[in-house]
N, C-alpha and C positions, 0 to 999 in steps of 0.2 A: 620972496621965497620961491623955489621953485616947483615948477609943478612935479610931481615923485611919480613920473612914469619912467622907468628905466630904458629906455630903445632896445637893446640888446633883448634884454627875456622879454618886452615885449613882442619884436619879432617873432622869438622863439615858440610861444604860445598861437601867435598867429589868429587873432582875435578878429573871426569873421566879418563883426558889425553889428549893428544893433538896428533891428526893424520895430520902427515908432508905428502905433496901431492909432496914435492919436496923437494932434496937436496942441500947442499951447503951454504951458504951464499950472500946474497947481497949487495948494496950498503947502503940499507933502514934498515940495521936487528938490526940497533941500536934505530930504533923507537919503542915508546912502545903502547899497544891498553889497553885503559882502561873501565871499564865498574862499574857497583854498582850492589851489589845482591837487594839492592830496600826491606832490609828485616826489619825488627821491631828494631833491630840492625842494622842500616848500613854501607856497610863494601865498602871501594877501594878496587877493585882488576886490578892487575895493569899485564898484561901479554907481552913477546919480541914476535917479530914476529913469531917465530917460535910455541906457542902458549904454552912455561913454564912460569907459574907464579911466578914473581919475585918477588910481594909486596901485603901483605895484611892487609888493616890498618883499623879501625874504621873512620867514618866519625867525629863522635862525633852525631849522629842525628839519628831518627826515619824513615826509608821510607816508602814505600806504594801509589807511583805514578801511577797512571796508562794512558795511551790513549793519551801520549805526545809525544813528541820528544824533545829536545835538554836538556836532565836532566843533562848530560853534558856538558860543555865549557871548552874551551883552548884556550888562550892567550899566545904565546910566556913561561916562565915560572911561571905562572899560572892556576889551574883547578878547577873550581866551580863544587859541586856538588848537587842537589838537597834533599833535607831532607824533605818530604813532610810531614810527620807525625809528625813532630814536628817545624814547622815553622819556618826552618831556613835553610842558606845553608852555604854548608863547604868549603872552599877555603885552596888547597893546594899549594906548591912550590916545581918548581923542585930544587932538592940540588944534585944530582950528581947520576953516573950509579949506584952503589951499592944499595941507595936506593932514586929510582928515583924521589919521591914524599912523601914530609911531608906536615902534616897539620899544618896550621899556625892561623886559627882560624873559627871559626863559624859565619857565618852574620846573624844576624833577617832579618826575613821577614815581613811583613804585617800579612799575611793568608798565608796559604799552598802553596808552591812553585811547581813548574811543568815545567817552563822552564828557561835557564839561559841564556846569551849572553856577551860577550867581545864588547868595541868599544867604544872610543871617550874619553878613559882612564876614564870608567866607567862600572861596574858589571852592568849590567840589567836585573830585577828579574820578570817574569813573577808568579803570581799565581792566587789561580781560578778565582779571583775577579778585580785584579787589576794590573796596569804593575809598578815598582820603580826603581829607578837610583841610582849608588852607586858611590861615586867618589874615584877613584886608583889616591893613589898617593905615597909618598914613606915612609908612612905606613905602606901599601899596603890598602886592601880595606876595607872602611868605615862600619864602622854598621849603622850608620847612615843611610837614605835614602834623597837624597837633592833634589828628585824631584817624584812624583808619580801622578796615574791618575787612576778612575775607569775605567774598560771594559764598552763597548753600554753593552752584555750583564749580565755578570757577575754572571752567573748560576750554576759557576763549569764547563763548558766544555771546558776553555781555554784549549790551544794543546799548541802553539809553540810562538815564540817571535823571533826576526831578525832586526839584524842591517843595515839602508840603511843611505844614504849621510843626513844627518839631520831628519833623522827619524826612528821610530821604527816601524815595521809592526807585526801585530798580528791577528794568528786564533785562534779563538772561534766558537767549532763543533756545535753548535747552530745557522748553516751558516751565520756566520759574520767572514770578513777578514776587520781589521780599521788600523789606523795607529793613530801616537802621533808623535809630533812635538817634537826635542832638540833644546836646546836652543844654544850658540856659545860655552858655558864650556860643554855640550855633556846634561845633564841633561833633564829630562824628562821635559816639557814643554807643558801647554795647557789642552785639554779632549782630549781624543779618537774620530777619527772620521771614520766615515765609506764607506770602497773604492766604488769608482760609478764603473756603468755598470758591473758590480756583475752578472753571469749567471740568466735567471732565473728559470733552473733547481737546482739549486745551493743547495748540499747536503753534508753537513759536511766537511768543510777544518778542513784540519788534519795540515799537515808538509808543511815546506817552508825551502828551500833557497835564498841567497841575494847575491848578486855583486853590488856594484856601487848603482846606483839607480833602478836594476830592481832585482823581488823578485819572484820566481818563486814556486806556490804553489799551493795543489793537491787540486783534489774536492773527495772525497775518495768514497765518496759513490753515486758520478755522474759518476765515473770511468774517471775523467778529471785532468789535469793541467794546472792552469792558468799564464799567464804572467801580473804582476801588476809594476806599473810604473806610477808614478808621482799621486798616488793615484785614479788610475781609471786600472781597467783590460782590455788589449789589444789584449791577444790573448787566445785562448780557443782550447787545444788538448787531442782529446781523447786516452785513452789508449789499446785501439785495442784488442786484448785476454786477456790480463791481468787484473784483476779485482780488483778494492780498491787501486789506487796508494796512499799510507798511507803517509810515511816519504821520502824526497829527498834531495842529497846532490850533488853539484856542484865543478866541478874545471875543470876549460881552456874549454874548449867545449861540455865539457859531462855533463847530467846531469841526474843522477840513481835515480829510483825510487824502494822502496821499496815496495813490493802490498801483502799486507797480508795477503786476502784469498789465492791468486793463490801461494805464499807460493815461489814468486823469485823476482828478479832485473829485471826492463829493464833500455836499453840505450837510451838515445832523445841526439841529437845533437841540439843544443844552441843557436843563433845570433839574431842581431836587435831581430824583433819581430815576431820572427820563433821558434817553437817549434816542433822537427821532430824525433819522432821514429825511431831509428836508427836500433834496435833488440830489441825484445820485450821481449825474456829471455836471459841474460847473466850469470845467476845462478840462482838453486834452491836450497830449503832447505826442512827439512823433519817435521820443524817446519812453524808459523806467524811471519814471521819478524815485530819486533816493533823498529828498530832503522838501522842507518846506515851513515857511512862517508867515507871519500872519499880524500886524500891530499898523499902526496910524493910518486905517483905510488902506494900506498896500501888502498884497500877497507877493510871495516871489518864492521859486520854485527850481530845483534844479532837476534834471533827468539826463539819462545818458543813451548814448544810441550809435553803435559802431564804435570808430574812434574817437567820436567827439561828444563835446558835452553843452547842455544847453541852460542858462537861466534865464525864466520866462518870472516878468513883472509885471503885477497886474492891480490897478484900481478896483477896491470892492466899495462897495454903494451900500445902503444902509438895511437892503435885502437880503445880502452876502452876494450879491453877484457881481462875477468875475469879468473885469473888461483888459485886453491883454493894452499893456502900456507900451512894451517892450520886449527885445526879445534878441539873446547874445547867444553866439555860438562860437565854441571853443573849442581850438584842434586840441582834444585832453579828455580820456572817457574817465577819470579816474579825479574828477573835480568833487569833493566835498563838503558838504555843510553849507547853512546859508543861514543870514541874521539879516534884519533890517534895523541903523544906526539911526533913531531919531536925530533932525537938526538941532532941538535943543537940548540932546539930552548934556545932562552938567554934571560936577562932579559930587556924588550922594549913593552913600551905600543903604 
């Protein structure tokens, strides 16, 4: 089979290179990070840890997202990708190492898409207006939408969308954080409603993370993080020197935020209804981080800086400390989203 780098757009991207911080190999180096150049064409680019690009493929769709997080999702062997400019989104499959990811088809959307989520064996499609449900089954997933709900506000500022035990939780940077009820089949259910005890400094929620039924999500421009739970907010932590906790991404007790202006990560340590600055930088960048994940010991991170755009991959240790693995630069300020594709992951919704 052949390898799915195209010459042509590869060219056209003009992909710097990749500086290795370390040698060797590891146990993770068969995971892959993926991201989207977010262009008028938009393109997968699919890169191994070490930070060579293995795969680059059309979406089938238009981008031009901007001031979200999760433009991409991964499920087990599945990856949605956001197509803002053309109102739809692209759903891949993994089919094997050689070429890790095909497209299998395009979803309609309502309006413009901006964030996407896995859960409850359904696609869930955030856009500027409205949140919609897709039901996976072994089809795979529906064009159809078998459940939908306008935003409170629905102005275009939606940011992010997130899966919790029976619910969907959603920021809209027009300081609203609501949620929407599923129903028993996972399906969107109800209106949007909107979380109590909400700051009342409360300035743009940007990104969220979710576990279980707690969802943990930034105030970007009160320099805060909120813990929401059972649809009211419980705890409220400020981000100390760092400035605009933007996008954050969780696993086992850590949970990283990205801060855009200050242009790095920090670390907060996690439980009940604790939220605790662990280290305030754990990396910088010479860009704005607009995205960031976090799964099988490897962080990766994208940021932007002039015309070009950077994804920095980095080995976390059982500290949370960040050791840079890798590190790609791309002539394209306007690259979004990034997932990290376990080796094994298989086909299980």
């Amino acid at each position: 089979m052949k390898k799915a780098i195209y010459g042509s757009a590869l060219l056209a991207l003009m992909v710097a290179g990749a500086v290795h911080a370390q040698t060797g190999f590891g146990w993770n180096d068969g995971d892959f990070i993926v991201t989207s150049s977010n262009t008028a064409s938009n393109e997968l680019l699919v890169y191994n840890t070490h930070g060579t690009l293995i795969e680059q493929v059309k979406t089938g769709g238009a981008g031009g997202v901007t001031g979200n997080a999760g433009g991409i999702a991964q499920n087990h062997d599945l990856l949605a990708v956001v197509n803002f400019g053309s109102d739809n989104v692209s759903v891949f499959q993994k089919s094997g190492d050689r070429v890790p990811l095909q497209l299998e088809k395009t979803v309609p959307s309502i309006t413009n898409p901006v964030s996407v989520a896995f859960g409850r064996n359904h696609l869930y499609i955030l856009t500027a207006t409205r949140i919609e449900s897709h039901l996976i089954d072994r089809h795979g997933v529906s064009a159809n939408p078998d459940g939908e709900a306008p935003l409170l506000i629905a102005d275009g500022s939606a940011a992010q969308v997130g899966v919790l035990n029976g619910q969907l939780i959603i920021t809209e940077k027009s300081n609203t954080i609501e949620t929407v009820d599923l129903n028993n089949q996972g399906a969107v259910s109800g209106s949007s409603k909107l979380v109590a005890n909400i700051p009342a400094n409360v300035n743009a929620p940007f990104g969220l993370a979710t576990r279980g039924n707690d969802a943990y999500v930034t105030i970007a421009h009160a320099n805060e993080i909120s813990l929401v739970r059972n649809d009211s907010v419980l705890t409220v932590t400020g981000s100390g020197t760092q400035m605009a906790p933007c996008w954050v991404t969780l696993d086992g007790p850590f949970l990283f935020s990205a801060n855009s202006p200050s242009q790095s990560v920090s670390r907060y340590a996690v439980y009940g209804q604790k939220i605790i600055q662990d280290a305030a930088v754990v990396a910088t960048f010479s860009g704005n981080p607009t995205d960031i994940t976090y799964r099988d010991n490897l962080a990766a991170v994208v940021d932007a800086n002039g015309s070009v755009s950077h994804v920095s991959i980095f080995d976390v240790d059982g500290d949370g400390n960040f050791n840079l693995k890798s590190s790609v630069t791309i002539n394209n300020a306007a690259t979004n989203g990034i997932a990290i594709v376990r080796s094994d992951d298989g086909f299980n919704y």
